[in-house]
N, C-alpha and C positions, 0 to 999 in steps of 0.2 A: 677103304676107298677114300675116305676124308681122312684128312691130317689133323694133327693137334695145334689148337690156338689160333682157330679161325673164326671169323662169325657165324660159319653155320655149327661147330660144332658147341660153341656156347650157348649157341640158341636151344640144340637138340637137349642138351644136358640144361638145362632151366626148364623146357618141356618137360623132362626127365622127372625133373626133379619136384615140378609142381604134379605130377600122376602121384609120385609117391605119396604127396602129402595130401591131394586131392582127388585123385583117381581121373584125370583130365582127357590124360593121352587118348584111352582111346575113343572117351567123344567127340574131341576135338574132329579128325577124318570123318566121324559117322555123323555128325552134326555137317560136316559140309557137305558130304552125297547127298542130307536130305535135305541142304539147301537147293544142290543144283537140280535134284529132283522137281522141288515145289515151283522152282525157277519155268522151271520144264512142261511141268502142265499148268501152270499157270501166266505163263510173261512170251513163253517161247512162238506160239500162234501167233496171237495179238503183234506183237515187235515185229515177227517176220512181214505179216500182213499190210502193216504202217508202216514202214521204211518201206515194202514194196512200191506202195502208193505214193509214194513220193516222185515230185516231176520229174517227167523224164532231166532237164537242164540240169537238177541238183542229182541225181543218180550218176548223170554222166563222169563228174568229179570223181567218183567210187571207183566206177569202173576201170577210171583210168590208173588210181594206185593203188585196186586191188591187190595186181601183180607183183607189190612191194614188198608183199609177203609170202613171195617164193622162194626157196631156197638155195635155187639156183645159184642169182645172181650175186649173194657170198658167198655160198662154198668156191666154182669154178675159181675166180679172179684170186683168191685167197690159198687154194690149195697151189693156184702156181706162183703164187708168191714165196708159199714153204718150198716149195719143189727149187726156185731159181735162188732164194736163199742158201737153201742148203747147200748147193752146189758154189754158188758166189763163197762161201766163208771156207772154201777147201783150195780157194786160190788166195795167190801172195797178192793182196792188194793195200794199199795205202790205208795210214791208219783212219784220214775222215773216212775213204770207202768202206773200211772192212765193219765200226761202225753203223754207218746208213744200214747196209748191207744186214746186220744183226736186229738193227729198228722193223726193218719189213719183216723178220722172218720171224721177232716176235709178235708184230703186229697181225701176222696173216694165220700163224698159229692158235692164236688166242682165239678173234674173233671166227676163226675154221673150228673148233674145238668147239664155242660153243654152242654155233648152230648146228653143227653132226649131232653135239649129244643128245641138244633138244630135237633135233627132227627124229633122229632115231627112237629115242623114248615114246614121241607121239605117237608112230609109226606104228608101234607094238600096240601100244592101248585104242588106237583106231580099228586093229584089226581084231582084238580082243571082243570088244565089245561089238562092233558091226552096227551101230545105230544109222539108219536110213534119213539121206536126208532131206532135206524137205521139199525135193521132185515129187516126194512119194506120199508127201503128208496127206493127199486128199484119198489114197487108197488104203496107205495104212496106218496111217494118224503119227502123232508127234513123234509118240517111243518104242516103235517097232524096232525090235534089237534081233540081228540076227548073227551070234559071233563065228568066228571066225571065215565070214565072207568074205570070200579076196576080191569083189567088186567095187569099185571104187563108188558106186552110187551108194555103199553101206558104211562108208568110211566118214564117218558126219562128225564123231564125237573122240576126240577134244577138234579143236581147229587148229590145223595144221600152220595155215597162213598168220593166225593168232599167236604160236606159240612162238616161229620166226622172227615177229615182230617183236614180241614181247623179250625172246632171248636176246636178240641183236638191242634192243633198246639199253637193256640191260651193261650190257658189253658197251655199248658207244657211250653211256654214261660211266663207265669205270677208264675208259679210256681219256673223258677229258675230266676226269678227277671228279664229277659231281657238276660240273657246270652244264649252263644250260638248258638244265632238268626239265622247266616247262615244256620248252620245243619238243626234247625227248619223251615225255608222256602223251604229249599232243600227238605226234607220230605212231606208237603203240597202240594208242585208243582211235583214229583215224583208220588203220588196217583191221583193227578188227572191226567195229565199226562197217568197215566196208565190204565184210563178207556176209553180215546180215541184210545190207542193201542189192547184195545183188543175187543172194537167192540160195547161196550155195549153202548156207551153216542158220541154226539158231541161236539165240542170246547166250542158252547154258552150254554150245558147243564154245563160244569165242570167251566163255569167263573161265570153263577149264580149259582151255587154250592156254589160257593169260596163263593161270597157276602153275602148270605144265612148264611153261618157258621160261617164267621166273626163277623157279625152284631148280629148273635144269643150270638156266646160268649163273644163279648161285652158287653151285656146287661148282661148278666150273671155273669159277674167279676165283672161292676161294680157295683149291686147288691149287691154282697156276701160284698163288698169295704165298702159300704158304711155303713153297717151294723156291720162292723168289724167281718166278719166269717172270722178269718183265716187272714186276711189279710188289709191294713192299706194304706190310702191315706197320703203320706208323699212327700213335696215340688213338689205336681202335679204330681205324679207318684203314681201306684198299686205297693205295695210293699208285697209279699206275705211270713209271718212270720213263721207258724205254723212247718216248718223244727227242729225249736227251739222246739220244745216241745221233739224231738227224743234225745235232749240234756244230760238231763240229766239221762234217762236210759244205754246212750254210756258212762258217763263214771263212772256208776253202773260197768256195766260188765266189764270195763275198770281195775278197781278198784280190780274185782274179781276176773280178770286173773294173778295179782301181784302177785309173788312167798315172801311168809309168812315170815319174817326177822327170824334169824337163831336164 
């Protein structure tokens, strides 16, 4: 599934390669279940409790971009962008058109690519697991796990809305090269964030959220990297190109807003 000479698979092969010499690999994963564990009965109450309490005025905020972190509102806009790309680049158009035209269809592929992959990943291990959530904490306490419950009231663990944010944050920072990084953490940590304030998840649902999403849209860029979709491993860095393509339809129309010499 991973290709050769990306960041994640030098990452995996230096994990590799420190198990060999240190035996690491596999506490590293069981050293973080008993993180999110300890997380869990000890931070997860408490956090839920206090962000409850918090004024209604400062809640309202949350409330309102919880919803940020549904998946909806990329997949839909994004799958019809591949859809009306695909079909735009099977007609004879102009070379700024044809172009633009390959700019959206990589644009809407990538960022559809890696929110499918992460939601679907979640999808599974939500269902897997079956952790209750915290409607239910006063009857059956924090870590009542019942797996493979198809109810959605047992679908707690990772957070879904967490992992969204976290994959898309991910994506919109490979997209503008690395800039603006604060805004886009502030963003990621704001939606998850706002899924302990308004009730639906605990702290160790939105931290394996985070990890979940990150790891999914890593794998996903560096994919797309390595294959050159869009995007180009240059001096150890994802450098994401395909903006260029909008190039030269701007200064098409550019050109054509010129008032005509006298």
């Amino acid at each position: 599934m991973l290709a050769p000479d990306t960041f994640t698979i030098r990452w995996l092969k230096a994990v590799s390669e420190r198990h060999r010499q240190a035996k690491v690999l596999f506490w590293w994963p069981l050293w973080t279940l008993l993180g999110l564990l300890a997380i869990a009965l000890l931070l997860d109450a408490p956090v839920l409790e206090a962000l409850g309490n918090w004024p209604a005025h400062e809640r309202a905020f949350f409330d309102v971009i919880t919803d940020l972190g549904k998946s909806d509102w990329l997949l839909f806009p994004t799958l019809i962008g591949i859809i009306a790309g695909a079909i735009a680049m099977r007609m004879n158009l102009p070379y700024s058109w044809a172009w633009a035209v390959r700019g959206v269809f990589s644009l809407s592929a990538y960022v559809f690519s890696t929110i499918a992959f992460s939601g679907i990943v979640v999808q599974i291990i939500k269902r897997l697991i079956g952790r209750a959530r915290p409607m239910h904490l006063e009857e059956l306490g924090v870590l009542h796990l019942e797996p493979l419950n198809m109810h959605w009231s047992f679908h707690s663990f990772p957070s879904g809305h967490a992992t969204t944010a976290i994959a898309f944050a991910l994506a919109l920072h490979t997209l503008v090269n690395r800039r603006f990084h604060g805004w886009i953490i502030a963003f990621g940590f704001a939606i998850g964030l706002s899924r302990i304030v308004v009730g639906d998840h605990y702290l160790s649902d939105v931290l394996a959220g985070s990890f979940v999403g990150l790891a999914s849209a890593i794998l996903v860029r560096d994919y797309f990297a390595t294959r050159h979709w869009g995007m180009r491993i240059e001096n150890g860095k994802i450098n994401y190109r395909m903006f260029a393509a909008f190039k030269p339809l701007i200064r098409r129309l550019r050109r054509a807003q010129k008032p005509a010499d006298a």
